[in-house]
C-alpha positions as CSV (number, residue, x, y, z in Angstrom):
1,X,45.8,-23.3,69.5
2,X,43.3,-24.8,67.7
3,X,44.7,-26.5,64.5
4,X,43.7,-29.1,62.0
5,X,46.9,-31.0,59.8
6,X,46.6,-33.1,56.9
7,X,48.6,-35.8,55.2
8,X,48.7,-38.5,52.8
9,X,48.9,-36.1,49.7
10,X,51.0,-37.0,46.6
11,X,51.3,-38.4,43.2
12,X,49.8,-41.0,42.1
13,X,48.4,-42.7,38.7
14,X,44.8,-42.9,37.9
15,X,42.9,-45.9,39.6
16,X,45.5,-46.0,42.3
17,X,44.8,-44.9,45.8
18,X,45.5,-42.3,48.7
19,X,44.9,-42.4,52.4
20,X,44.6,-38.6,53.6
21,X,44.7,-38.1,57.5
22,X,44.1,-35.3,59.3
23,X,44.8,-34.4,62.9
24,X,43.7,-31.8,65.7
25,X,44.9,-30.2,68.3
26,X,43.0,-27.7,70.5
27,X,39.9,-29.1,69.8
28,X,37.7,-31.9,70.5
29,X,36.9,-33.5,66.8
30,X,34.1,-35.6,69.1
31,X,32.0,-32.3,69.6
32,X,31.9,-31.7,66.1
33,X,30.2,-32.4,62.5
34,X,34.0,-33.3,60.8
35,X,34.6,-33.4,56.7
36,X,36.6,-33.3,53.7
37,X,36.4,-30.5,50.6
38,X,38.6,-30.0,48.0
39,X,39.3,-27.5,45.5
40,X,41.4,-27.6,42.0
41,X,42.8,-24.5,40.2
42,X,40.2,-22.7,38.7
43,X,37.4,-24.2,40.3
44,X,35.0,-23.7,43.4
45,X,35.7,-25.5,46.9
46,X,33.6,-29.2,46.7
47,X,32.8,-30.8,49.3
48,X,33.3,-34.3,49.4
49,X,32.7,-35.6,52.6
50,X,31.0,-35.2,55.9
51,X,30.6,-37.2,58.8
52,X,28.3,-36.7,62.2
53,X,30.0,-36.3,65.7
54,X,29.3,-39.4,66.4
55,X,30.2,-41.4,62.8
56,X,27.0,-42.6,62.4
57,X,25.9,-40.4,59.3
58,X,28.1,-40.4,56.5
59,X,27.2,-38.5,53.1
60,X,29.5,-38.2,50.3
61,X,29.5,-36.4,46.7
62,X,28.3,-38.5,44.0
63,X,31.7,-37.5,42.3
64,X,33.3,-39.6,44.7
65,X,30.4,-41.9,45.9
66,X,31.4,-45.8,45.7
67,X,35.3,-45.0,45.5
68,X,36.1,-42.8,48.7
69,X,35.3,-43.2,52.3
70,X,35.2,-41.4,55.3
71,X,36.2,-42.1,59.1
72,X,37.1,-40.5,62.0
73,X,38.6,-41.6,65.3
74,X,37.6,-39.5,68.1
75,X,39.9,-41.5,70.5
76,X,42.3,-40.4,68.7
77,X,41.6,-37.3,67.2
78,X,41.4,-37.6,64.1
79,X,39.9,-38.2,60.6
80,X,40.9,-40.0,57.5
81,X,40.1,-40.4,53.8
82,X,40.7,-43.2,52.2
83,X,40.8,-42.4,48.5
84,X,40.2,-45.4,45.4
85,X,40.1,-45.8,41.9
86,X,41.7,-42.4,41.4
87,X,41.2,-40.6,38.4
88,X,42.6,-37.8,37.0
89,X,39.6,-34.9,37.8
90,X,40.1,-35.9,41.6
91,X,43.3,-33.5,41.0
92,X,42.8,-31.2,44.0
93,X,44.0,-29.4,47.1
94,X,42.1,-31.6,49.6
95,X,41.2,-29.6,53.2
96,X,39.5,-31.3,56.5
97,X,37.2,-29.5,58.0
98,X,35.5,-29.8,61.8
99,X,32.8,-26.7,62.6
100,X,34.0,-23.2,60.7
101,X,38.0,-25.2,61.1
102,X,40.1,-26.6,58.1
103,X,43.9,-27.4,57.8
104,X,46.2,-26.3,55.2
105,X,45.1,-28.4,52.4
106,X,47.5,-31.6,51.3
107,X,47.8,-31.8,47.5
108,X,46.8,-34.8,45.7
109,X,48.3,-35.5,41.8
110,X,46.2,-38.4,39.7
111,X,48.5,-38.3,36.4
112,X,50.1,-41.2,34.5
């Protein structure tokens, strides 16, 4: 079954930070483009993220350019978003993403 899980969601106060992981199973993440979107109530999907099969491209939104970064671990199957200087508006359900795949979305709180 193919099947992408996040983690690392939660609560946290603005400019603190988050480490989101995400893991497969039933599919190689090295064969694919992998990323990160989000989405917050009311508002269209973002993307945020993306990363080339191999990890040598990475692009980000200029919402969260100079505070998040992207990674992936093919070894190992996975990809991660590590998440700084947090501010309230990054509020979101946060999704990983390889080819037309996402997971379930793990929900990240920036609130004092």
């Amino acid at each position: 079954q193919l099947k992408l899980v996040e983690s690392g969601g939660g609560l946290v106060q603005p400019g603190g930070s988050l480490r989101l992981s995400c893991a497969a199973s039933g599919v190689a993440l090295d064969h694919y483009g992998v990323g990160w979107f989000r989405q917050a109530p009311g508002k269209e999907r973002e993307p945020i993220s993306c990363i080339s099969s191999s990890g040598a491209s990475t692009n980000y939104a200029d919402s969260v350019k100079g505070r998040f970064t992207m990674s992936r671990d093919n070894a190992k199957n996975t990809m991660s978003l590590q998440m700084n200087s947090l501010k309230p508006e990054d509020t979101a359900v946060y999704y990983c993403t390889a080819g037309a795949l996402s997971g379930q979305g793990t929900q990240v709180t920036v609130s004092s």
